[in-house]
Backbone atoms as SQL, in Angstrom:
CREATE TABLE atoms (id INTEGER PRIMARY KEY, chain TEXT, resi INTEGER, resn TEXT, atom TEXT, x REAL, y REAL, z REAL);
INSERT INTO atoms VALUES
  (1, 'A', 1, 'UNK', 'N', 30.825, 20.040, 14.265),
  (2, 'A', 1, 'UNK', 'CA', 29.783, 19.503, 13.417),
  (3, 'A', 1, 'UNK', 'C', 28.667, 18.978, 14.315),
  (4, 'A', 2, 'UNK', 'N', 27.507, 19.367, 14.291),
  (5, 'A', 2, 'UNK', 'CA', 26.436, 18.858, 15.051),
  (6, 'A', 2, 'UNK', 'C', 26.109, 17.608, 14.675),
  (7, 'A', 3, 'UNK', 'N', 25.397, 17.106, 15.224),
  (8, 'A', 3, 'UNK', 'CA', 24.744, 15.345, 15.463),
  (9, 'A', 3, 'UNK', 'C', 23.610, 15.437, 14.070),
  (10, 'A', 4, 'UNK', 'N', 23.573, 16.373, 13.645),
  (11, 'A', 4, 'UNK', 'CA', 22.029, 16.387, 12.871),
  (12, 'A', 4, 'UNK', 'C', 22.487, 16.198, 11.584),
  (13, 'A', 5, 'UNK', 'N', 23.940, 16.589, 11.200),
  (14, 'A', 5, 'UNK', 'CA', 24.569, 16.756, 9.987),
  (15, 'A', 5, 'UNK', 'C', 25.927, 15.193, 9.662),
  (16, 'A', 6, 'UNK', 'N', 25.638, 14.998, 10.582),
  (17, 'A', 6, 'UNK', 'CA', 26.645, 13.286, 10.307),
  (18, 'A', 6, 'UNK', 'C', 25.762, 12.506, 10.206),
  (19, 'A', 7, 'UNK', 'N', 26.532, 11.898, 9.010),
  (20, 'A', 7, 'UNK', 'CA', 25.279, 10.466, 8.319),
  (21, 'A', 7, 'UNK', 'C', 25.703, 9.297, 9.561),
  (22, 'A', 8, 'UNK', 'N', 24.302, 8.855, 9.576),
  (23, 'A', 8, 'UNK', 'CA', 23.969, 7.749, 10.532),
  (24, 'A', 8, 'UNK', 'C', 25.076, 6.415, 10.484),
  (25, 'A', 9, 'UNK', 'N', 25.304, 5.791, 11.649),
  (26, 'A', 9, 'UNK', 'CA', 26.093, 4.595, 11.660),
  (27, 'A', 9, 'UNK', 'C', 25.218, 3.689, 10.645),
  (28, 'A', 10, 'UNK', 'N', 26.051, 2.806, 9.703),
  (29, 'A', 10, 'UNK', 'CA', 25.725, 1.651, 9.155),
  (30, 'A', 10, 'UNK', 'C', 26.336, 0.429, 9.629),
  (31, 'A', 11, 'UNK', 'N', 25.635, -0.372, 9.549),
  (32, 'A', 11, 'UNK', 'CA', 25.925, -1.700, 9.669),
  (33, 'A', 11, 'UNK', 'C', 25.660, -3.040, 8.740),
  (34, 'A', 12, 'UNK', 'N', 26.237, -4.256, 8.725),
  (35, 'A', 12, 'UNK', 'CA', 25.726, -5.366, 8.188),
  (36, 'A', 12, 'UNK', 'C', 24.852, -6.168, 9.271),
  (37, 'A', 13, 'UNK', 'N', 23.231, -6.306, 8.884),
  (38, 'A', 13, 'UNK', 'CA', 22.583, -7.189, 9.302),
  (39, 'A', 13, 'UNK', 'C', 23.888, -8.705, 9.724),
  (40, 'A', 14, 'UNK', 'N', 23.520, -8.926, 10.794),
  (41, 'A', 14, 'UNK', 'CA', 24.383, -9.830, 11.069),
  (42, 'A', 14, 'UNK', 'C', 23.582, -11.322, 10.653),
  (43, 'A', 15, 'UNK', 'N', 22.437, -11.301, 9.969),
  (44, 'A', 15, 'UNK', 'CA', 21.318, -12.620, 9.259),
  (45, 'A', 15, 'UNK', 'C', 22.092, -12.556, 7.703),
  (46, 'A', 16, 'UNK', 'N', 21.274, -11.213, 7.037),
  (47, 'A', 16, 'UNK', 'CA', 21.652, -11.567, 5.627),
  (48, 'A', 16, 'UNK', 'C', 23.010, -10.625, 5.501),
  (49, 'A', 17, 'UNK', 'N', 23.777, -9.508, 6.095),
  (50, 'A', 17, 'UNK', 'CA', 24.541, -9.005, 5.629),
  (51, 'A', 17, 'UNK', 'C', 23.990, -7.933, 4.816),
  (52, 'A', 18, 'UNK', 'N', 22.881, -7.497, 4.804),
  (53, 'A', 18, 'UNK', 'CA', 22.103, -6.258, 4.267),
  (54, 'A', 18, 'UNK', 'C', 22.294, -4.813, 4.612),
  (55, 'A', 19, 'UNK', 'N', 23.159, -3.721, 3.909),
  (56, 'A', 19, 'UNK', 'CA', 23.729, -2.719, 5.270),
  (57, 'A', 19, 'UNK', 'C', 22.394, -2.031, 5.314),
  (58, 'A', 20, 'UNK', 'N', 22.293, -1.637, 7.353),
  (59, 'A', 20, 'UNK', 'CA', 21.435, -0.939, 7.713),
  (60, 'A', 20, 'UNK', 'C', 21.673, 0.276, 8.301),
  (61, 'A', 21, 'UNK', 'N', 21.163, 0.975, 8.889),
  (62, 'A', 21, 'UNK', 'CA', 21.345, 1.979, 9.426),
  (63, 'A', 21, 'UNK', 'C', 21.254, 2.063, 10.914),
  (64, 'A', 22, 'UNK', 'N', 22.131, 2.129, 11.645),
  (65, 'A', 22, 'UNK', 'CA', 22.249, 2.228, 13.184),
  (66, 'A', 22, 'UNK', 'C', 21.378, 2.862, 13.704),
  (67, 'A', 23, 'UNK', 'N', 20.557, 3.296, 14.216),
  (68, 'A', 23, 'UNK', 'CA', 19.458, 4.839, 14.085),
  (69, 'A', 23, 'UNK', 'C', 18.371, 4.047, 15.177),
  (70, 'A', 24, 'UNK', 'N', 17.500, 4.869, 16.120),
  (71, 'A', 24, 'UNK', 'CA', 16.575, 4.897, 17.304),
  (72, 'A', 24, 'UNK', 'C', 15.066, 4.515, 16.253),
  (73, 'A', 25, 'UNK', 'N', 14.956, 4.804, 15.025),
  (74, 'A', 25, 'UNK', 'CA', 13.995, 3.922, 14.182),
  (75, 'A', 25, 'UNK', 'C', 14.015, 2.912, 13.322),
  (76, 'A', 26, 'UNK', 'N', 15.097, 2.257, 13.956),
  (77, 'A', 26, 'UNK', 'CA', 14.838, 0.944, 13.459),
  (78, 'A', 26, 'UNK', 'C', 14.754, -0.105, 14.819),
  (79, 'A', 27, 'UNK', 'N', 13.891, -0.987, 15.282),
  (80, 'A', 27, 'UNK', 'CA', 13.706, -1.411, 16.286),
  (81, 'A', 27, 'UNK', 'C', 13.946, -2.632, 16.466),
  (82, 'A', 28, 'UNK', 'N', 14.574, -3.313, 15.224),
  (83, 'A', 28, 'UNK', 'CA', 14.979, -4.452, 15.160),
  (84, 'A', 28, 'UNK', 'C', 16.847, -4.291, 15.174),
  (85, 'A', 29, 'UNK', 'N', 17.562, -3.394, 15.144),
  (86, 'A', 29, 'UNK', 'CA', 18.975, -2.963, 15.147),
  (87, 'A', 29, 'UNK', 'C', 19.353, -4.320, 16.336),
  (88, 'A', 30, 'UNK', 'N', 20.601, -5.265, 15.700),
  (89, 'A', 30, 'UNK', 'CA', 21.495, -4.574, 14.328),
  (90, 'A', 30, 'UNK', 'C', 20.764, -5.207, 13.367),
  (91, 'A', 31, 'UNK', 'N', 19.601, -5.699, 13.216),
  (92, 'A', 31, 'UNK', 'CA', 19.019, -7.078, 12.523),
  (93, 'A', 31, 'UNK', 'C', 18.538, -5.841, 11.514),
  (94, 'A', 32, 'UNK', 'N', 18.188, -6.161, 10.486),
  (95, 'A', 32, 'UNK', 'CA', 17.218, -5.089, 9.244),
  (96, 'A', 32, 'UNK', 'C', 15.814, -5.207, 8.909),
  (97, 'A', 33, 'UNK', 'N', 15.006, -7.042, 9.966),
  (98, 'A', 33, 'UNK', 'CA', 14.201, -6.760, 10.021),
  (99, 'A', 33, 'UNK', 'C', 13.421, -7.815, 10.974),
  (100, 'A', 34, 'UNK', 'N', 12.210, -7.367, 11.001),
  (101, 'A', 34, 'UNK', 'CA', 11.809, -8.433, 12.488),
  (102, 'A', 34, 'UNK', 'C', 12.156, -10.274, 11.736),
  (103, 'A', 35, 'UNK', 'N', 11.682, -10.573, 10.178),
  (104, 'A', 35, 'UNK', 'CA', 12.771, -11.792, 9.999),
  (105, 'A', 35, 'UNK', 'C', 14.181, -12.017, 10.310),
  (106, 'A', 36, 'UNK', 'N', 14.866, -11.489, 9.754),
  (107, 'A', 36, 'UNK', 'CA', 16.651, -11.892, 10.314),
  (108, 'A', 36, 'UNK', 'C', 16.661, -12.176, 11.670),
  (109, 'A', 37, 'UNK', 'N', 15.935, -10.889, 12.613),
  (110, 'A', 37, 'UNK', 'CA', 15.842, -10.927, 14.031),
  (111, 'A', 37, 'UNK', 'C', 15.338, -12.408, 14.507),
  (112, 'A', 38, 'UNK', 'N', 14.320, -13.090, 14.229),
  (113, 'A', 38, 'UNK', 'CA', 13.481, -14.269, 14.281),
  (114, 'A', 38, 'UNK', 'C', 14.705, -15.240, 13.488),
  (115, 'A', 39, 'UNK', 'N', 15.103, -15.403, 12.793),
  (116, 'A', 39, 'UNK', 'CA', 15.978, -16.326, 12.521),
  (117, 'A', 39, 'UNK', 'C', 16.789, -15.991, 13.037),
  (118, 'A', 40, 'UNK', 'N', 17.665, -15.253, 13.413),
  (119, 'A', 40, 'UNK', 'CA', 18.675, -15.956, 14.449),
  (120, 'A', 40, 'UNK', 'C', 18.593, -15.856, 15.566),
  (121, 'A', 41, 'UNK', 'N', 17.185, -15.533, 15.939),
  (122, 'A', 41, 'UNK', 'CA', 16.884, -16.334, 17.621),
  (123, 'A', 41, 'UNK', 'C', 16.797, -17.647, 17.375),
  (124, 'A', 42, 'UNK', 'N', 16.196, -18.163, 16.583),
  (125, 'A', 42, 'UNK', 'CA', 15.984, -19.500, 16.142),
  (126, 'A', 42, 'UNK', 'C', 17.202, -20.530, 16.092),
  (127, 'A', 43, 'UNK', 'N', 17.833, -19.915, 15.549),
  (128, 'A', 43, 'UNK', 'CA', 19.703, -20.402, 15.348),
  (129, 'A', 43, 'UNK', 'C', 20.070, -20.567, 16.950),
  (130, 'A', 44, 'UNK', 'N', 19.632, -19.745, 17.476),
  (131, 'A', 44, 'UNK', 'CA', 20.227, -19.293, 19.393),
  (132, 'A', 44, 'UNK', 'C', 18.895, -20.809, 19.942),
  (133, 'A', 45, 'UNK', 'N', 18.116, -20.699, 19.659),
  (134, 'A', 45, 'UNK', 'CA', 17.215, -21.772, 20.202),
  (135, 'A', 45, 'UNK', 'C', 17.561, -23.335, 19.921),
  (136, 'A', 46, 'UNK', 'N', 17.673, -23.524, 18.555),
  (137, 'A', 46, 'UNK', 'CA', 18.036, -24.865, 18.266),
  (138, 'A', 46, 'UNK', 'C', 19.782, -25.047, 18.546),
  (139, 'A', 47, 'UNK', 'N', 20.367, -24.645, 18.892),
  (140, 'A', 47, 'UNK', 'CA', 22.114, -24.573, 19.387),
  (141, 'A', 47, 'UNK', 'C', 22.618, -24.357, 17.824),
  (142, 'A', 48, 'UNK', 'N', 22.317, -23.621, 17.088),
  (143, 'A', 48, 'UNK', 'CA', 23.426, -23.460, 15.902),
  (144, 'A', 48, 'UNK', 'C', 24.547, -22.748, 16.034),
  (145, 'A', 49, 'UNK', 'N', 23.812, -21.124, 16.679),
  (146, 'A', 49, 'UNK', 'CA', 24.543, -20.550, 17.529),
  (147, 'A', 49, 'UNK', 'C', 25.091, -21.180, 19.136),
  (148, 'A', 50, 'UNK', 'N', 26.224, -20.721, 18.804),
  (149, 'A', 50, 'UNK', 'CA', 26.920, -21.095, 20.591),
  (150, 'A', 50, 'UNK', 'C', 28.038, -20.653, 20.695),
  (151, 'A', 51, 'UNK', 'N', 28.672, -20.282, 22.210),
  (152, 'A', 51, 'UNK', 'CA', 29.727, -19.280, 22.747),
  (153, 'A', 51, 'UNK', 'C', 30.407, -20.341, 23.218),
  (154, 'A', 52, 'UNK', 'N', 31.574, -20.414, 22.646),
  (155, 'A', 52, 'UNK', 'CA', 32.935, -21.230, 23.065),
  (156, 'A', 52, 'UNK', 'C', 33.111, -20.936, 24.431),
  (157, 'A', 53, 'UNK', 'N', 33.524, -22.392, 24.858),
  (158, 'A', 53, 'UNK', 'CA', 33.760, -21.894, 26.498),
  (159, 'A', 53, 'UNK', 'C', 33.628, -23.187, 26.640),
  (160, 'A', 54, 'UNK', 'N', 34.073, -23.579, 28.206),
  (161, 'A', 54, 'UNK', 'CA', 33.780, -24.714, 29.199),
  (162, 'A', 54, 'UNK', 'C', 32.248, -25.005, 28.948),
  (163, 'A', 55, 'UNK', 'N', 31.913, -26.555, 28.702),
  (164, 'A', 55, 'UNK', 'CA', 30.823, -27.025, 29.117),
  (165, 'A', 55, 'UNK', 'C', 30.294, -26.292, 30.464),
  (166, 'A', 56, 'UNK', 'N', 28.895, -26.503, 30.108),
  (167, 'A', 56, 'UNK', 'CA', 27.722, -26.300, 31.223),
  (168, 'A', 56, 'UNK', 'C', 27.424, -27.149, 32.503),
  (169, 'A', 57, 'UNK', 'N', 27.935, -27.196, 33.236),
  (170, 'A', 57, 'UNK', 'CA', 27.883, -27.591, 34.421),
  (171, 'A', 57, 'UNK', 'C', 26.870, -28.627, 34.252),
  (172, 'A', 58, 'UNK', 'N', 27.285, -29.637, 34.344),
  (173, 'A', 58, 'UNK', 'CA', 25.732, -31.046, 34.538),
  (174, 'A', 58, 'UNK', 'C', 25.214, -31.198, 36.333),
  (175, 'A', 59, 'UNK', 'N', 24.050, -30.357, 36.737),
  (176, 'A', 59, 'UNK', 'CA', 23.709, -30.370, 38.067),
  (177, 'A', 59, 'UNK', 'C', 22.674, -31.563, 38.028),
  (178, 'A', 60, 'UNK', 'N', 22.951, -32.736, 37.381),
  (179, 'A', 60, 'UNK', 'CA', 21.848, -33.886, 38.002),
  (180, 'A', 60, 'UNK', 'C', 22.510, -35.111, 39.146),
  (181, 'A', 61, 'UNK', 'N', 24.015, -34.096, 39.591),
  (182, 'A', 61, 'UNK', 'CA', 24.730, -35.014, 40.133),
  (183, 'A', 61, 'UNK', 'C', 24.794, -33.908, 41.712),
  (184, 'A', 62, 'UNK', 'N', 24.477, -32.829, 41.680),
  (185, 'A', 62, 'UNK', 'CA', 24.169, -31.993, 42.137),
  (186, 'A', 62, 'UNK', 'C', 24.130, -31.977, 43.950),
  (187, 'A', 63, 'UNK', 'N', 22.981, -33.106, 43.487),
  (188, 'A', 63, 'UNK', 'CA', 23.414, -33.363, 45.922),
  (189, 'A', 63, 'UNK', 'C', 24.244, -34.354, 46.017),
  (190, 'A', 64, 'UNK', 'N', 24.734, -35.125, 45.120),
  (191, 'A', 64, 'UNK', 'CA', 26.018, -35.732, 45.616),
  (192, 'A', 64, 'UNK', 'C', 26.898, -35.450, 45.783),
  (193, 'A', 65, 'UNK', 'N', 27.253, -33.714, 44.983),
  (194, 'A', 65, 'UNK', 'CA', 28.493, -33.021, 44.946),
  (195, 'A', 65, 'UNK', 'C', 28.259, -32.370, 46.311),
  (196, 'A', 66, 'UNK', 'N', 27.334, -32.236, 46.761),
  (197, 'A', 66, 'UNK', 'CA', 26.881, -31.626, 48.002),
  (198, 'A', 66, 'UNK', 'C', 27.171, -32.263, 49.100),
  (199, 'A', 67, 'UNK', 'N', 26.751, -33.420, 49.141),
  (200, 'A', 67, 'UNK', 'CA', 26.881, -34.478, 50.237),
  (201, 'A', 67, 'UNK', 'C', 28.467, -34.543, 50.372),
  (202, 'A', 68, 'UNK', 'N', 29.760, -34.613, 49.824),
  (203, 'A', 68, 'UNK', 'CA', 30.708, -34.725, 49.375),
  (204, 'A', 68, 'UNK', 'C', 31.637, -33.508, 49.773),
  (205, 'A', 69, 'UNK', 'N', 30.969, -32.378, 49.727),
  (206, 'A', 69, 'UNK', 'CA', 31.656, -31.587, 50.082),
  (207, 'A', 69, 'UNK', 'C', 31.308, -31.017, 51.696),
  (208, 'A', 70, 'UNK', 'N', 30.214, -31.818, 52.007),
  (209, 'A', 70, 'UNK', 'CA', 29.439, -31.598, 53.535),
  (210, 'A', 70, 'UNK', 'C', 30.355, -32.770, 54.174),
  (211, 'A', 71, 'UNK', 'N', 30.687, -33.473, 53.471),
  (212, 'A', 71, 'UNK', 'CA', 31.283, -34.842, 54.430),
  (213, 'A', 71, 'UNK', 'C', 33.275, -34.422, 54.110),
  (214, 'A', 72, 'UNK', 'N', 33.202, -33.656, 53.777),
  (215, 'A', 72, 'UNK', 'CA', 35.040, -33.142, 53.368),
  (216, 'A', 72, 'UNK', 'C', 35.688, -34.261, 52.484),
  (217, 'A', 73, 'UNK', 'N', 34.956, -34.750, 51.695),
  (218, 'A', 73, 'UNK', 'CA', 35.555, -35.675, 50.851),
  (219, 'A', 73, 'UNK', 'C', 36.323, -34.724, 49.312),
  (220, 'A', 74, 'UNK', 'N', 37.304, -35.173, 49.045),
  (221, 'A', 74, 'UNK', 'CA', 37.959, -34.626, 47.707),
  (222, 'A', 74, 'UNK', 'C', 37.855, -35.088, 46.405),
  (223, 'A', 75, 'UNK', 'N', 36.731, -36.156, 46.689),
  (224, 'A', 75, 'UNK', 'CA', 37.014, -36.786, 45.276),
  (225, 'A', 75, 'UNK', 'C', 35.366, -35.800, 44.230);
């Protein structure tokens, strides 16, 4: 079966859940449109979105951890 004759991947907008079409003309993929896309960068900007994991390293302690490990201290 050639590529020309299989219907296109769909998807759910991962904003509203709107199914779209996977496809090289849509330029907002997987989003359905430059809004959804813009809201959930927005979500990614204000921390709504966030990736489980270890805290972010706090470097305002940074040359002391330095000094510390230049002087062979363990603490």
């Amino acid at each position: 079966m050639s590529q020309h004759n299989q219907r296109p991947l769909t998807v759910a907008c991962p904003q509203c859940r709107k199914k779209v079409a996977w496809s090289e003309s849509n330029p907002y993929r997987p989003f359905c449109s430059e809004r959804c896309k813009l809201i959930d960068l927005g979500a990614w900007a204000d921390e709504s979105h966030r990736i489980a994991g270890e805290p972010a390293l706090d470097e305002s302690n940074i040359d002391e951890w330095l000094a510390r490990a230049e002087r062979g201290d363990e603490r």
